[in-house]
ZADREN-506307 format. One record per residue: x, y, z of N, C-alpha, C in turn; residue number from 1. Coordinates in pm, whole numbers, padded with zeros to 5 digits. Example, Ala and Ser with C-alpha at 12.3 -4.5 7.8 and 13.67 -1.06 7.14 Angstrom:
REM residues 2
<node n_X="01319" n_Y="-00569" n_Z="00780" ca_X="01230" ca_Y="-00450" ca_Z="00780" c_X="01320" c_Y="-00330" c_Z="00780" seq="1"/>
<node n_X="01285" n_Y="-00225" n_Z="00708" ca_X="01367" ca_Y="-00106" ca_Z="00714" c_X="01290" c_Y="00003" c_Z="00787" seq="2"/>
REM end
This chain:
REM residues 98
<node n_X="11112" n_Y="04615" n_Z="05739" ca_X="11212" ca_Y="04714" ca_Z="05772" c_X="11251" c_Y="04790" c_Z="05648" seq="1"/>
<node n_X="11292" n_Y="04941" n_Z="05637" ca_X="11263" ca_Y="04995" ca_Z="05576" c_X="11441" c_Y="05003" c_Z="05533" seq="2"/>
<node n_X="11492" n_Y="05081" n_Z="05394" ca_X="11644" ca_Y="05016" ca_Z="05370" c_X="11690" c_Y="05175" c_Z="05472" seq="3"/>
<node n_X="11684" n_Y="05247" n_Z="05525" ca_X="11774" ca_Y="05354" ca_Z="05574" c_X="11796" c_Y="05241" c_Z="05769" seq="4"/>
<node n_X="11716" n_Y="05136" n_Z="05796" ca_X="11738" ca_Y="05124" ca_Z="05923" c_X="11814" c_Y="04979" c_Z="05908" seq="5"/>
<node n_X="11883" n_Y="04939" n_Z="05781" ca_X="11944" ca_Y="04799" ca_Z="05766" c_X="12092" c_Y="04819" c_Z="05778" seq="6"/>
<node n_X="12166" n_Y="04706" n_Z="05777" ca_X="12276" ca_Y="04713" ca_Z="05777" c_X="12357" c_Y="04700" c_Z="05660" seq="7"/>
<node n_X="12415" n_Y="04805" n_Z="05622" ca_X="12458" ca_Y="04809" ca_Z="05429" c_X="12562" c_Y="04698" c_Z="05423" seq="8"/>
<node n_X="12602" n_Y="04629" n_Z="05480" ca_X="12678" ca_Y="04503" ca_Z="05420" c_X="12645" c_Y="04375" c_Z="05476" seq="9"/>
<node n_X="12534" n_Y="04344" n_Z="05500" ca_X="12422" ca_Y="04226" ca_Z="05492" c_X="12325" c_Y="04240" c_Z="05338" seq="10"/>
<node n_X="12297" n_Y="04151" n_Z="05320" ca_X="12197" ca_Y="04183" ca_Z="05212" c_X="12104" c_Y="04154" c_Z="05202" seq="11"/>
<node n_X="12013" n_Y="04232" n_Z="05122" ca_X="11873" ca_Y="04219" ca_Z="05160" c_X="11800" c_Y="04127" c_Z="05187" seq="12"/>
<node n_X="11660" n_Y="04156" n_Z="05217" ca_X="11580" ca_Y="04080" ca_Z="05281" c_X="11580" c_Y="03907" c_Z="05205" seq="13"/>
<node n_X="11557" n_Y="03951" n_Z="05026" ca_X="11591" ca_Y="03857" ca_Z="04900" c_X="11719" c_Y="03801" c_Z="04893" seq="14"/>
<node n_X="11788" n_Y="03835" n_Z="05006" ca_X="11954" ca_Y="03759" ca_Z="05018" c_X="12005" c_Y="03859" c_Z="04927" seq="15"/>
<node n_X="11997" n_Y="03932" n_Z="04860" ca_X="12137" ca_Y="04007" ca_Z="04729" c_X="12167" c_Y="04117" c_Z="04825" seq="16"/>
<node n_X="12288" n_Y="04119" n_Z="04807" ca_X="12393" ca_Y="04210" ca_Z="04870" c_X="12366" c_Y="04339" c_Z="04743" seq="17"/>
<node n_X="12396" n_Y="04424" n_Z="04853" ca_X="12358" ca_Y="04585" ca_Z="04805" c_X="12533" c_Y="04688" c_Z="04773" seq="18"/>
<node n_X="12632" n_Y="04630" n_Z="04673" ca_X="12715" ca_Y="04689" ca_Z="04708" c_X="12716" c_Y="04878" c_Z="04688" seq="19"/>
<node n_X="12692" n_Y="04917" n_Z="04636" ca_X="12633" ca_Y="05045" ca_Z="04653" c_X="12631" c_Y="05077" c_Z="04745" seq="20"/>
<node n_X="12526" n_Y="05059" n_Z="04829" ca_X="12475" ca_Y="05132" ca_Z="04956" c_X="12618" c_Y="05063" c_Z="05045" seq="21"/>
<node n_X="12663" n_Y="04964" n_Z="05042" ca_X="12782" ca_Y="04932" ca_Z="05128" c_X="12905" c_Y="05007" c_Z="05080" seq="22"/>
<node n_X="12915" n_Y="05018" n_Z="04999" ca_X="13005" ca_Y="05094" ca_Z="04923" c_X="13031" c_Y="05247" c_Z="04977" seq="23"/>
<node n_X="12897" n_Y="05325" n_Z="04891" ca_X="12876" ca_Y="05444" ca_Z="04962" c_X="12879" c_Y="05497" c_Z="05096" seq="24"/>
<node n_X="12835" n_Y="05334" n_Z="05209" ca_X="12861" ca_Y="05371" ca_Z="05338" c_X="13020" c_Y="05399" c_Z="05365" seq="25"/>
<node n_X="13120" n_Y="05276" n_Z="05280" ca_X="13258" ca_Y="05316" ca_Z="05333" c_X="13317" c_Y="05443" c_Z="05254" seq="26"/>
<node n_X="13274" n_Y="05506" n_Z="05191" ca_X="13268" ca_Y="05572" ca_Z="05147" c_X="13319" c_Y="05689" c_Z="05257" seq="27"/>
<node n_X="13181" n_Y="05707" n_Z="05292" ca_X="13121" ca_Y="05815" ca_Z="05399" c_X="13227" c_Y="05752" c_Z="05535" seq="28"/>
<node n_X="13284" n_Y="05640" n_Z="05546" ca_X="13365" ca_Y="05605" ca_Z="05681" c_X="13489" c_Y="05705" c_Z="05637" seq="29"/>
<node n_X="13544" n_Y="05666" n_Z="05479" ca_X="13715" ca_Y="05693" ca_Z="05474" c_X="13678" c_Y="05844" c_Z="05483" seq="30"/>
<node n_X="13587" n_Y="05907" n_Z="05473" ca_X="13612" ca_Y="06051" ca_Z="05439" c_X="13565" c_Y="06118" c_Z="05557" seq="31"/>
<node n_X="13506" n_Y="06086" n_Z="05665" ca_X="13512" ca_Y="06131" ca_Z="05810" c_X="13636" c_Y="06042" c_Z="05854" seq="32"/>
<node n_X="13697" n_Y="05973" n_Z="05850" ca_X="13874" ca_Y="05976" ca_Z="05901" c_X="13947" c_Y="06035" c_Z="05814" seq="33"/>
<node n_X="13925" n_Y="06056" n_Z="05708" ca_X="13995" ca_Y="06187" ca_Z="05635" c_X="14060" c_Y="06278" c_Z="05702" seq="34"/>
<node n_X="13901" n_Y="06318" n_Z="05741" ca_X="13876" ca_Y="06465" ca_Z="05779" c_X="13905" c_Y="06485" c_Z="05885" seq="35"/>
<node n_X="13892" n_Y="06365" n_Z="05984" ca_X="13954" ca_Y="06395" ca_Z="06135" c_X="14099" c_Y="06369" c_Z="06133" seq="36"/>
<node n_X="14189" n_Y="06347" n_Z="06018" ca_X="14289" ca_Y="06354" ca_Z="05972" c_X="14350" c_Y="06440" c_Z="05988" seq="37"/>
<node n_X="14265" n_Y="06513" n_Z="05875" ca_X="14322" ca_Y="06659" ca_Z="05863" c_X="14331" c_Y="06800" c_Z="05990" seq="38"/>
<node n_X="14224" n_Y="06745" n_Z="06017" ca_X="14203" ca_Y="06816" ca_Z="06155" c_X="14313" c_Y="06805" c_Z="06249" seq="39"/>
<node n_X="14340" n_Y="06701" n_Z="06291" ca_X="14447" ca_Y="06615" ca_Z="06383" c_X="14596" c_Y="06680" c_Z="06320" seq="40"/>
<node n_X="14592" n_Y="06661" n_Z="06180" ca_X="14730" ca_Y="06750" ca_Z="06136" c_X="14738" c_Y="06927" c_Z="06195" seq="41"/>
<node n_X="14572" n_Y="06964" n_Z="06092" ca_X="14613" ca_Y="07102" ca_Z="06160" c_X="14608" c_Y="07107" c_Z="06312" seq="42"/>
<node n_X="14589" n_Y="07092" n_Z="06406" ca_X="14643" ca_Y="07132" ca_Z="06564" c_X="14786" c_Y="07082" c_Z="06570" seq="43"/>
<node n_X="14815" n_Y="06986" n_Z="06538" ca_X="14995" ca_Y="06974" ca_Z="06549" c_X="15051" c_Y="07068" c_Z="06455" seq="44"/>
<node n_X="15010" n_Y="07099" n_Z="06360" ca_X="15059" ca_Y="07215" ca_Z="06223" c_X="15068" c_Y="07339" c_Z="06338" seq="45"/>
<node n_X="14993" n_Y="07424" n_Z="06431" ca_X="14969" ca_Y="07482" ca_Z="06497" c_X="15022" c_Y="07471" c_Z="06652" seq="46"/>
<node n_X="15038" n_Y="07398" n_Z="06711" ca_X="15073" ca_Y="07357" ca_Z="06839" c_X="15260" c_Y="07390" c_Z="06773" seq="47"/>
<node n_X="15330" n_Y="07307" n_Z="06670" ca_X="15406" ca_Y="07310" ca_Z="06635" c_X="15487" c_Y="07476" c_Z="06605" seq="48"/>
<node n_X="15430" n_Y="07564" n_Z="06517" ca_X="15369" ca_Y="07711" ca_Z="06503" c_X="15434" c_Y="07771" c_Z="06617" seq="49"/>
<node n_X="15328" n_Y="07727" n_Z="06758" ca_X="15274" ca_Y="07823" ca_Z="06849" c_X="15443" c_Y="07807" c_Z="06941" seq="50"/>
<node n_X="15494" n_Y="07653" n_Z="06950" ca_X="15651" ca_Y="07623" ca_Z="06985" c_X="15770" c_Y="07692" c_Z="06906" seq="51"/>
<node n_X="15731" n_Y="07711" n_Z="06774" ca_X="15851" ca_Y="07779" ca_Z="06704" c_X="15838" c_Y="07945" c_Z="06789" seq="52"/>
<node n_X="15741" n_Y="07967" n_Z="06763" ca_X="15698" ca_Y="08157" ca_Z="06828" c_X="15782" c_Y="08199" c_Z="06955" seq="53"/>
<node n_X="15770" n_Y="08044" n_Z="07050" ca_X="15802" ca_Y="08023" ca_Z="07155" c_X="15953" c_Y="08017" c_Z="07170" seq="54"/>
<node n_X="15989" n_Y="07927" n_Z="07063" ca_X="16159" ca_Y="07910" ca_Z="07118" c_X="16195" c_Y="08025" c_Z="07072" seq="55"/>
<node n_X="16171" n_Y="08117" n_Z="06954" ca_X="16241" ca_Y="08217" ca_Z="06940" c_X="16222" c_Y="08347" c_Z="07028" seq="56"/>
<node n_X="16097" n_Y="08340" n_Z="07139" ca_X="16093" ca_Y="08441" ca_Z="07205" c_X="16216" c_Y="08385" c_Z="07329" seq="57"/>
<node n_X="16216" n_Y="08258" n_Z="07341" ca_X="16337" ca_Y="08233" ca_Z="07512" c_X="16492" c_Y="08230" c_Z="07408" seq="58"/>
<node n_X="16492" n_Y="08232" n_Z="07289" ca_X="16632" ca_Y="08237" ca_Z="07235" c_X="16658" c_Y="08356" c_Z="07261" seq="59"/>
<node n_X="16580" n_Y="08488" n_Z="07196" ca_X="16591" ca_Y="08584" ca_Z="07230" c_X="16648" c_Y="08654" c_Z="07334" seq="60"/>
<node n_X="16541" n_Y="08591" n_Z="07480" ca_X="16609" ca_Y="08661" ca_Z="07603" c_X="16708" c_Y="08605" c_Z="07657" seq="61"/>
<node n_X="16744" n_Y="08464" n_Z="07606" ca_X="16895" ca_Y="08370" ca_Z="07676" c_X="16954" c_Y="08491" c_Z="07574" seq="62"/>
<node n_X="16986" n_Y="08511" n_Z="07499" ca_X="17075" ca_Y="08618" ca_Z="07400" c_X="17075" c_Y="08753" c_Z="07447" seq="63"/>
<node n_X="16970" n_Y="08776" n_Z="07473" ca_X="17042" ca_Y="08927" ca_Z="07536" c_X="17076" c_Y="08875" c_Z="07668" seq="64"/>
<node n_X="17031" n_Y="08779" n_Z="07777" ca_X="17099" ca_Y="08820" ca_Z="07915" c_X="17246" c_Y="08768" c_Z="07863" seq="65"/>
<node n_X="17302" n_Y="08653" n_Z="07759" ca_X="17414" ca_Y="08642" ca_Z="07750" c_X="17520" c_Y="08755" c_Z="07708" seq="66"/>
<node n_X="17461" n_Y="08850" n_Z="07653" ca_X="17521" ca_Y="08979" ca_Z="07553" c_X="17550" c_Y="09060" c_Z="07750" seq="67"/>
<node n_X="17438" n_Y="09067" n_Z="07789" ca_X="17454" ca_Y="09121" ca_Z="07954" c_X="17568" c_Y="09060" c_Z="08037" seq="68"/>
<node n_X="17568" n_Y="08944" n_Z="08036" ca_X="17681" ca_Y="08874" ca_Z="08095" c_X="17798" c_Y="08891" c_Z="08093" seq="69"/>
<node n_X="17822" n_Y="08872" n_Z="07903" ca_X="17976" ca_Y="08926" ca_Z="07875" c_X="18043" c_Y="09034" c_Z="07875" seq="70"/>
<node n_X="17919" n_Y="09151" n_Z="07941" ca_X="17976" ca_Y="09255" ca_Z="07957" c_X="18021" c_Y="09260" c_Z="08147" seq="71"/>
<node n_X="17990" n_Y="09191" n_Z="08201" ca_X="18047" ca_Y="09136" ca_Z="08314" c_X="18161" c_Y="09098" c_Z="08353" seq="72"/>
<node n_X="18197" n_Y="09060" n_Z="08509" ca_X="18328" ca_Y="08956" ca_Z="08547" c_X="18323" c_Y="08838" c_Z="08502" seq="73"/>
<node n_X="18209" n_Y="08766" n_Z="08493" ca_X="18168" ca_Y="08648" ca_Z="08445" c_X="18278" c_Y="08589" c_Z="08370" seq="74"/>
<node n_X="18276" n_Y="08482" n_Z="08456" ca_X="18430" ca_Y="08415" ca_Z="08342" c_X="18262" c_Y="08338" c_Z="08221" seq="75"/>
<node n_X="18377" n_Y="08347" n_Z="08064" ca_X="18289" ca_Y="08266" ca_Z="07976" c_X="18281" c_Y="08146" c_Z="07982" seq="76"/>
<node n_X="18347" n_Y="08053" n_Z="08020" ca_X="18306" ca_Y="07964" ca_Z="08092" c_X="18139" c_Y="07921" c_Z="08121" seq="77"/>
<node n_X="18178" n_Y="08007" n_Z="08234" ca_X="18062" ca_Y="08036" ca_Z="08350" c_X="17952" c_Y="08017" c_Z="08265" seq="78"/>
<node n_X="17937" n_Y="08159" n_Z="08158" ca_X="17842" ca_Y="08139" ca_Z="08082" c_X="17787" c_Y="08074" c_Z="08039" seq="79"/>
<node n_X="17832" n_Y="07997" n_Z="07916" ca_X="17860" ca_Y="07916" ca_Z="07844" c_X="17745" c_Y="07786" c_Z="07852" seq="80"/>
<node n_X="17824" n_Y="07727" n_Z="08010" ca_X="17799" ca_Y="07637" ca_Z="08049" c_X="17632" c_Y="07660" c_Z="08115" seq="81"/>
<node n_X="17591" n_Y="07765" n_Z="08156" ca_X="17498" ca_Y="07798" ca_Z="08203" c_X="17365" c_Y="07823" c_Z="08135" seq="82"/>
<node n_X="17406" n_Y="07875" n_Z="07979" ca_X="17372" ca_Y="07863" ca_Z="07822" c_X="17337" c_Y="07737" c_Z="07710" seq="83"/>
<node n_X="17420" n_Y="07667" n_Z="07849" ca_X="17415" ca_Y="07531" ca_Z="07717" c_X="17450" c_Y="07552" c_Z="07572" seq="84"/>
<node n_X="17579" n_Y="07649" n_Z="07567" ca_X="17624" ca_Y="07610" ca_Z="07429" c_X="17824" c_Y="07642" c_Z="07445" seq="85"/>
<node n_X="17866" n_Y="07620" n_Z="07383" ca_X="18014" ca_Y="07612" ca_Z="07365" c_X="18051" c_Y="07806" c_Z="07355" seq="86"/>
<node n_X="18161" n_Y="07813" n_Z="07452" ca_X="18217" ca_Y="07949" ca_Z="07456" c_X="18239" c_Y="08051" c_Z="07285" seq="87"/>
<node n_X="18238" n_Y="07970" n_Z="07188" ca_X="18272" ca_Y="08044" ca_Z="07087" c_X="18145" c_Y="08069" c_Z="07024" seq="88"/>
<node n_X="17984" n_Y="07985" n_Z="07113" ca_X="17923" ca_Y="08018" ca_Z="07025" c_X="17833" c_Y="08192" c_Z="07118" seq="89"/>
<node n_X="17897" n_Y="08181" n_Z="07236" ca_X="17888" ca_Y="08317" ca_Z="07298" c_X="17912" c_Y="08414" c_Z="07200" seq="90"/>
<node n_X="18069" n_Y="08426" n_Z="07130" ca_X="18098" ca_Y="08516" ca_Z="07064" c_X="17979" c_Y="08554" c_Z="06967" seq="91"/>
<node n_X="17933" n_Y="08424" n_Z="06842" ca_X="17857" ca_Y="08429" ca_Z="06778" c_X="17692" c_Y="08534" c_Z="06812" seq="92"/>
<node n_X="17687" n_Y="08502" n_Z="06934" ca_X="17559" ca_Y="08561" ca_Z="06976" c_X="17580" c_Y="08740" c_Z="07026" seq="93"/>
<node n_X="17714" n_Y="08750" n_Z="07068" ca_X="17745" ca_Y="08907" ca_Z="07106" c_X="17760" c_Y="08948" c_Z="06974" seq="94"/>
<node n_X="17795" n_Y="08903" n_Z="06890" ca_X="17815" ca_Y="08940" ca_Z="06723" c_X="17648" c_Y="08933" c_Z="06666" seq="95"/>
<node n_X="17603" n_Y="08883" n_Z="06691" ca_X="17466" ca_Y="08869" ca_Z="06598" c_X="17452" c_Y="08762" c_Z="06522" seq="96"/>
<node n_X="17584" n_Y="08665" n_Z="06498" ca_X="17623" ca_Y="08597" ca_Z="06379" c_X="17569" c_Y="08507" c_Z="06409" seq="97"/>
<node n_X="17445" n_Y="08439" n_Z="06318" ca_X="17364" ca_Y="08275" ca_Z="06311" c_X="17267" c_Y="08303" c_Z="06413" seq="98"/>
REM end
C-alpha cells in the first residue's frame, strides 16, 4: 500500500508512527473548521445586517403612522399602547428626538 491510501495516525508498515503526515493531516482538519467558521460567522454577520435594514425600515413606518395618528382623535393612550411604547415616547417620535 502506497503512503497517500494509509491512515496518517497508525504507523507504518515498520511500526514508526509518521507524526508529520499526522500532523499535517490535523493540520488540514483545524483549518477546514476554521474556515467553515468563518463562513458560518459571515451569514450571521449578514442575516444580522439584513435584520438591522429591516427594523429600521418597520421603525420608520410605525413612526410616521404614529406622527399620522397624533394628528387625529386618537386618544394617546390608544396609541401608545398599540405602539408598544410609553405615551411620552410618542412625543419623542412627533419631535424626531432619539
Amino acid at each position: 500500500s502506497g503512503l497517500n491510501n494509509r491512515d496518517p495516525s497508525k504507523p507504518t508498515e515498520a511500526g514508526e508512527p509518521v507524526p508529520a503526515v499526522a500532523e499535517s493531516s490535523a493540520i488540514g482538519d483545524h483549518a477546514s473548521q476554521s474556515e467553515d467558521l468563518l463562513a458560518e460567522i459571515e451569514r450571521e454577520a449578514a442575516a444580522i445586517t439584513k435584520a438591522e435594514q429591516a427594523l429600521k425600515g418597520h421603525t420608520a413606518a410605525r413612526d410616521h403612522l404614529i406622527r399620522s395618528a397624533l394628528g387625529t382623535e386618537l386618544r394617546r393612550v390608544d396609541i401608545a399602547r398599540s405602539a408598544g411604547v410609553k405615551e411620552a415616547r410618542l412625543y419623542q417620535i412627533r419631535d424626531g428626538r432619539r
